[in-house]
GUTOR-124408 format. One record per residue (C-alpha): residue number from 1; z, y, x; residue in one letter. Coordinates in nm, 4 decimals, padded with zeros to 6 digits. Layout:
% residues N
<NUM,<Z,Y,X>,"A">
...
END
This chain:
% residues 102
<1,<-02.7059,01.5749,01.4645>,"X">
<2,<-02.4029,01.8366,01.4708>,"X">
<3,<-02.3418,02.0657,01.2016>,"X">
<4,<-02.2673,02.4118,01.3820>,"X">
<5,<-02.2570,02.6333,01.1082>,"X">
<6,<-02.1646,02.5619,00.7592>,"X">
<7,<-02.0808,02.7813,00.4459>,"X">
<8,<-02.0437,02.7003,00.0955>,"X">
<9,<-02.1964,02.9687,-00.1663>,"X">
<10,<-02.0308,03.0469,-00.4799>,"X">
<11,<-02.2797,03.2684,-00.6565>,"X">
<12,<-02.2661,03.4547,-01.0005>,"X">
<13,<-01.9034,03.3959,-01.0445>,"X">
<14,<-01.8539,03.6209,-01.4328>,"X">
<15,<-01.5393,03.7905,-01.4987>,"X">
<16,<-01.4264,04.0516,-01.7344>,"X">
<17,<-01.1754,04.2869,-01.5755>,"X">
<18,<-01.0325,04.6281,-01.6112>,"X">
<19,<-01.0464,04.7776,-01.2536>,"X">
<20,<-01.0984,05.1607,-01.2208>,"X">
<21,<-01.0061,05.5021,-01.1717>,"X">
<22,<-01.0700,05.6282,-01.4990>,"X">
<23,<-00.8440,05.5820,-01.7808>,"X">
<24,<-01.1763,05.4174,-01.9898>,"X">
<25,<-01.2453,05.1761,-01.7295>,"X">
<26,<-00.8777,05.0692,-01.7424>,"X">
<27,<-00.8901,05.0096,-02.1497>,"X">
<28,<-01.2118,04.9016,-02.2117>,"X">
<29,<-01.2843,04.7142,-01.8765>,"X">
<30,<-01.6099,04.6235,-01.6913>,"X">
<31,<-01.8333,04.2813,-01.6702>,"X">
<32,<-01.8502,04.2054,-01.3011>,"X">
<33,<-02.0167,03.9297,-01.0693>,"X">
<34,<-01.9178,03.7682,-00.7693>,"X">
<35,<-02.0695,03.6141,-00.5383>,"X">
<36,<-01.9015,03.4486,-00.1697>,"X">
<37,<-02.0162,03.3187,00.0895>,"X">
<38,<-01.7549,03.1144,00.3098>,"X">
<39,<-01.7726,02.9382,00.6086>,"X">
<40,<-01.6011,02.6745,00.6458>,"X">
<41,<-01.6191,02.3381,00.9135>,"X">
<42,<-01.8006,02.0801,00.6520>,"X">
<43,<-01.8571,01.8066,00.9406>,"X">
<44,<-01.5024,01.5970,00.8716>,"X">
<45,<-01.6482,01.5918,00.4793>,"X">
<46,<-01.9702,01.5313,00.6219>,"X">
<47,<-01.9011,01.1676,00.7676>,"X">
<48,<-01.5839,01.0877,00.5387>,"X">
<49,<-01.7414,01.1517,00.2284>,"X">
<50,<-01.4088,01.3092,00.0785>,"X">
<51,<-01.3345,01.6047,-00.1118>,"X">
<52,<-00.9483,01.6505,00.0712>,"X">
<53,<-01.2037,01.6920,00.4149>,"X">
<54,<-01.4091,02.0089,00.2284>,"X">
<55,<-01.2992,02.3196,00.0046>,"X">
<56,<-01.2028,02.2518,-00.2960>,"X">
<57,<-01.4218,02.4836,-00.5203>,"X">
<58,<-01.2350,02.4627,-00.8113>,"X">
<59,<-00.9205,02.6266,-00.6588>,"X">
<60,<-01.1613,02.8751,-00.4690>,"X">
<61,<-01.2167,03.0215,-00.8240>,"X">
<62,<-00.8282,03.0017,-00.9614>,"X">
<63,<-00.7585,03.2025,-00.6914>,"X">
<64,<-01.0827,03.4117,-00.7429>,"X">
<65,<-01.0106,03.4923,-01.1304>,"X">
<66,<-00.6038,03.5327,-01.0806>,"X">
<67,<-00.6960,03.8268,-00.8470>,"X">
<68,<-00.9736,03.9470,-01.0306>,"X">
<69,<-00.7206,03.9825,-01.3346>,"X">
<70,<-00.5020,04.1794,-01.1421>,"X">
<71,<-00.6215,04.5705,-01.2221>,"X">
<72,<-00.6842,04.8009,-00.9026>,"X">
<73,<-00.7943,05.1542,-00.9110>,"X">
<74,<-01.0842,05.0292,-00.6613>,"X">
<75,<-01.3373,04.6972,-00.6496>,"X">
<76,<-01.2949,04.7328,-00.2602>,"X">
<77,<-00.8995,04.7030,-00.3109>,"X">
<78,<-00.9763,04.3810,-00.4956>,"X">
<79,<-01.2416,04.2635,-00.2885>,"X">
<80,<-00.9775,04.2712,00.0179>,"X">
<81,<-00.7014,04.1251,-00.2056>,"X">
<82,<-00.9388,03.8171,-00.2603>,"X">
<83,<-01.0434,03.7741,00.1141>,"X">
<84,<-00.6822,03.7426,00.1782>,"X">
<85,<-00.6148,03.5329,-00.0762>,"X">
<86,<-00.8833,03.2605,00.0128>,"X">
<87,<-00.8119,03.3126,00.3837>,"X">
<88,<-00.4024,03.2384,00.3488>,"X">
<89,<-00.4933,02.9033,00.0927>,"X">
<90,<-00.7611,02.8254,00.2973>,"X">
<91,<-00.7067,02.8545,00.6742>,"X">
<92,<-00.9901,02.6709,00.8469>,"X">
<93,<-01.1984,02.9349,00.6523>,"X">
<94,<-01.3525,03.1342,00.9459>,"X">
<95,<-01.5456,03.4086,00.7443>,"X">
<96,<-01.5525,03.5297,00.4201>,"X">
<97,<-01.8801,03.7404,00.3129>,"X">
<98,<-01.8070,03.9039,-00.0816>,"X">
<99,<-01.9975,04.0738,-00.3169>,"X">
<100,<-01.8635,04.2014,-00.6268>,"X">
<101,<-02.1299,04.3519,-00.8679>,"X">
<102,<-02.0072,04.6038,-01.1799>,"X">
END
């Protein structure tokens, strides 16, 4: 059997941040979740059964948290600053689906 598509989920990802227009939002901060979806070719890890074949998930969220604790007026800003991020580290990725809850 062929794997044709493959994504990895990363769900309920918790950071503290201070993103926002409003002076408030910038002191006092916000809780926000994040979740990603990522696709990514899994088959080499598939057969070869190691982790340098796959994603490694661990710097997925470094890379994650360092943007998230980078303020931006807007979550959309951040969002985008993220999808770039993964995509440049990361460039078998071939789609990057984000949500980032307040």
């Amino acid at each position: 059997m062929k794997i044709r598509n493959s994504y990895i989920f990363l769900n309920g990802l918790r950071f503290h941040a201070f993103h926002g227009v409003m002076p408030q939002e910038r002191f006092v901060g916000n809780d926000y979740v994040l979740n990603l979806r990522i696709s990514y070719p899994l088959a080499a890890a598939a057969t070869s059964d190691k982790v340098a074949d796959t994603l490694n998930y661990a710097d997925v969220y470094a890379f994650v948290a360092e943007e998230m604790n980078q303020p931006s007026a807007l979550v959309e800003h951040v969002a985008q600053r993220i999808a770039q991020r993964l995509k440049h580290a990361f460039p078998r990725i071939t789609s990057i689906s984000l949500q980032l809850l307040k």
